[in-house]
C-alpha positions in Angstrom: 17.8 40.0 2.2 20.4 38.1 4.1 19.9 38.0 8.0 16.3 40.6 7.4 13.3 39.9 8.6 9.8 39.8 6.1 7.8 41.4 9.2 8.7 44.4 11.4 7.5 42.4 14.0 9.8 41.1 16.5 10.6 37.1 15.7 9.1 35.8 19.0 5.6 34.0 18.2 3.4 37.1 17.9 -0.2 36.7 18.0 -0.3 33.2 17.3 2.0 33.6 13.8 5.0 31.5 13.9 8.3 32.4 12.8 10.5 30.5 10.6 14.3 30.8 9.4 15.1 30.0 6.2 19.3 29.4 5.4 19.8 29.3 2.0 22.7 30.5 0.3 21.0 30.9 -3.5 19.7 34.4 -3.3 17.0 33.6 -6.0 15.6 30.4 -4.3 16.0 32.1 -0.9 13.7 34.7 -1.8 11.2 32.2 -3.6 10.8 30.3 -0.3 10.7 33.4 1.7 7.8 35.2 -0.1 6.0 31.7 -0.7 6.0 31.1 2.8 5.1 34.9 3.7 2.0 34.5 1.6 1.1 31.2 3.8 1.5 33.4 7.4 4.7 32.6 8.9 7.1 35.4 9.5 10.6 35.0 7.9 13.9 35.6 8.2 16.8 34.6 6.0 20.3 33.9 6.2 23.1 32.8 3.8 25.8 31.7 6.0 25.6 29.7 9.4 26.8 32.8 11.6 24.8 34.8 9.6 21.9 32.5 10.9 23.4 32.5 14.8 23.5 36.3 14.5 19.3 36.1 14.4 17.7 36.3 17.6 15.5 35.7 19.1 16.2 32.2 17.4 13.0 31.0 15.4 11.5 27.5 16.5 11.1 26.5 13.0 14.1 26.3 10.1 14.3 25.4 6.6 18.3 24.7 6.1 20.3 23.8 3.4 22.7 21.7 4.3 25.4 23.1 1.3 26.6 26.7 2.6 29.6 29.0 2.4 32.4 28.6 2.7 31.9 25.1 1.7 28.6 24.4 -0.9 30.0 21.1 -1.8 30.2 19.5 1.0 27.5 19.3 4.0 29.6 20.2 7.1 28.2 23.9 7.7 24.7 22.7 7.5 25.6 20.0 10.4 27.4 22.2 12.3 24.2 24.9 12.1 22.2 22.1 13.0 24.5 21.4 16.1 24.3 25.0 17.0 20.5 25.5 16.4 19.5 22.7 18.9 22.4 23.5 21.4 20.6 26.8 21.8 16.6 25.9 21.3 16.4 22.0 21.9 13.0 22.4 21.3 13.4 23.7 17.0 11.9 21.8 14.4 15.0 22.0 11.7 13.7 20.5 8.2 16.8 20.1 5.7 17.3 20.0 2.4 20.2 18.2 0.6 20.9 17.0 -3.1 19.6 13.4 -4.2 23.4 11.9 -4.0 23.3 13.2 -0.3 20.5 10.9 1.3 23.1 10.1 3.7 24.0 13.2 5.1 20.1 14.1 5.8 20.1 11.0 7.8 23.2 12.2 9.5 21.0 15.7 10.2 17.6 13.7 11.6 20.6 11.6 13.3 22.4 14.8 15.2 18.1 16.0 15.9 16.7 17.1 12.3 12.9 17.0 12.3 12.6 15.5 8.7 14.5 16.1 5.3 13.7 17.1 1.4 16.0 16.4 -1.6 16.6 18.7 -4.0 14.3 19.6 -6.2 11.8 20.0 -3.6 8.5 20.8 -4.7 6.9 23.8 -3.1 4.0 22.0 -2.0 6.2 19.3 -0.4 8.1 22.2 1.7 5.0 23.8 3.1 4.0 20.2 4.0 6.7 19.5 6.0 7.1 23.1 7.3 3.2 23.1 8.5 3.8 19.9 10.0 6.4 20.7 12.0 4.8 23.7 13.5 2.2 21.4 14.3 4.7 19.4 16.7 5.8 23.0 17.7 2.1 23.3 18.8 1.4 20.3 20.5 4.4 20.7 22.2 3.7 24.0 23.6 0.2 22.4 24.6 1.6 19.5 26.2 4.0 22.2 27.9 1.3 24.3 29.2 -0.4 21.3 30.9 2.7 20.5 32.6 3.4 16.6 30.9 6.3 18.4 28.9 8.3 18.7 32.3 7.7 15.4 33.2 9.6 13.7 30.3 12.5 16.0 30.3 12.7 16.1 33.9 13.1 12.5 33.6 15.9 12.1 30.5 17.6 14.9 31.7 20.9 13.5 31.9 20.1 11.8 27.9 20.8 15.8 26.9 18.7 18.1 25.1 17.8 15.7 21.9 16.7 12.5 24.0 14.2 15.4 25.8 13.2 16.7 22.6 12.3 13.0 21.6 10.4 12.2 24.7 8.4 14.9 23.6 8.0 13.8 20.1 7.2 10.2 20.6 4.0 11.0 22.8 2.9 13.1 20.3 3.1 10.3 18.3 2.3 7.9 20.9 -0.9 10.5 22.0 -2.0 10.8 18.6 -2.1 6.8 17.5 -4.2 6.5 21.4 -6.8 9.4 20.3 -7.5 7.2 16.7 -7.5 4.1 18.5 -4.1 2.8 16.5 -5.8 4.5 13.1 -2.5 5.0 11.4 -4.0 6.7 8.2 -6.1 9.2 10.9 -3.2 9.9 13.2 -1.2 10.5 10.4 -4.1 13.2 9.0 -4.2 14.8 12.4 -0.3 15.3 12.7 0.1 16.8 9.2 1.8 13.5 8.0 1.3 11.2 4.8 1.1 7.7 6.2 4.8 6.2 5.1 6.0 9.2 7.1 3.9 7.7 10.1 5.6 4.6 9.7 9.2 5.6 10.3 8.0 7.3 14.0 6.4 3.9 14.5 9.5 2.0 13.6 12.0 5.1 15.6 10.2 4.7 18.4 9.3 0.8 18.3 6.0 1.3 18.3 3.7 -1.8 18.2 0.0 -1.7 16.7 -2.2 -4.1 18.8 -3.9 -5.9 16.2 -6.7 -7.9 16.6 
């Protein structure tokens, strides 16, 4: 199943369904996650290996990556370094990894290098469609904010940051957008970006974000 598609469709975002890669050297788990997340709509492709993964195109805008892959399980370097390559080539991807418990450092270092969130192992399925749907929400509200030009503006401006500061831009007036639209109603701005409300609080805390409180 390595590096195949579960769709003859091409991986582009066809008729509104979004694709998502899923690099995961465990053949078993890989094709758990990949029919699970079939059944929920997203068209998938799977990989092993980080060129196996670099040898998809066109590159998927959402990825579910294990951080321990050949030729090195035990150690976390060809997860980074697929992360590196991911974001060098689509700033814009929402890459959710997933690294043992002893190895909470190392998913920092991912949402560090431009990660959109982590799981430790054993992740529950419920907890992987979570953070899957939510990040293509961001994907969404991206493209929207894309589409009505405000997108531009940010990047145009941190241009010279690099491609993860623009990314970020982005992100934060989601966030920013979405605490505005609740009138600071964390628990509701966390329902309407697909977020449970601790999660809410580390993008107030990244981005120094202050409530006004009255």
């Amino acid at each position: 199943m390595s590096g195949h598609l579960h769709s003859a469709q091409p991986l582009a975002r066809a008729q509104g369904i979004p694709a998502l890669l899923i690099v995961e050297d465990d053949e078993a788990l890989s094709s758990y996650l990949a029919s699970s997340m079939s059944n929920a709509g997203y068209r998938v492709a799977c990989a092993r290996t980080r060129p196996e993964a670099l040898e998809i195109r066109p590159q998927p805008l959402l990825a579910l990556v294990d951080l321990g892959l050949p030729p090195a399980e035990n150690f976390t370097s060809e997860g980074l370094f697929l992360i590196d390559a991911l974001l060098a080539r689509e700033p814009n991807s929402k890459i959710i990894v997933v690294t043992g418990q002893d190895e909470e450092s190392a998913a920092f270092e991912a949402v560090r290098r431009g990660a959109f969130d982590f799981l430790c192992k054993p992740a529950a399925m419920s907890d992987i469609k979570a953070a899957i749907k939510r990040a293509s929400l961001f994907l969404h509200h991206e493209e929207h904010l894309s589409d009505a030009g405000e997108t531009r503006l940010h990047i145009t401006v941190r241009l010279a940051d690099g491609p993860k500061d623009s990314a970020d831009a982005v992100e934060e007036q989601i966030v920013r957008g979405a605490l505005a639209d609740t009138h600071g109603n964390v628990t509701e701005a966390a329902r309407r970006l697909g977020l449970v409300r601790e999660n809410m609080y580390y993008y107030l805390k990244k981005y120094g974000i202050q409530l006004n409180r009255t």
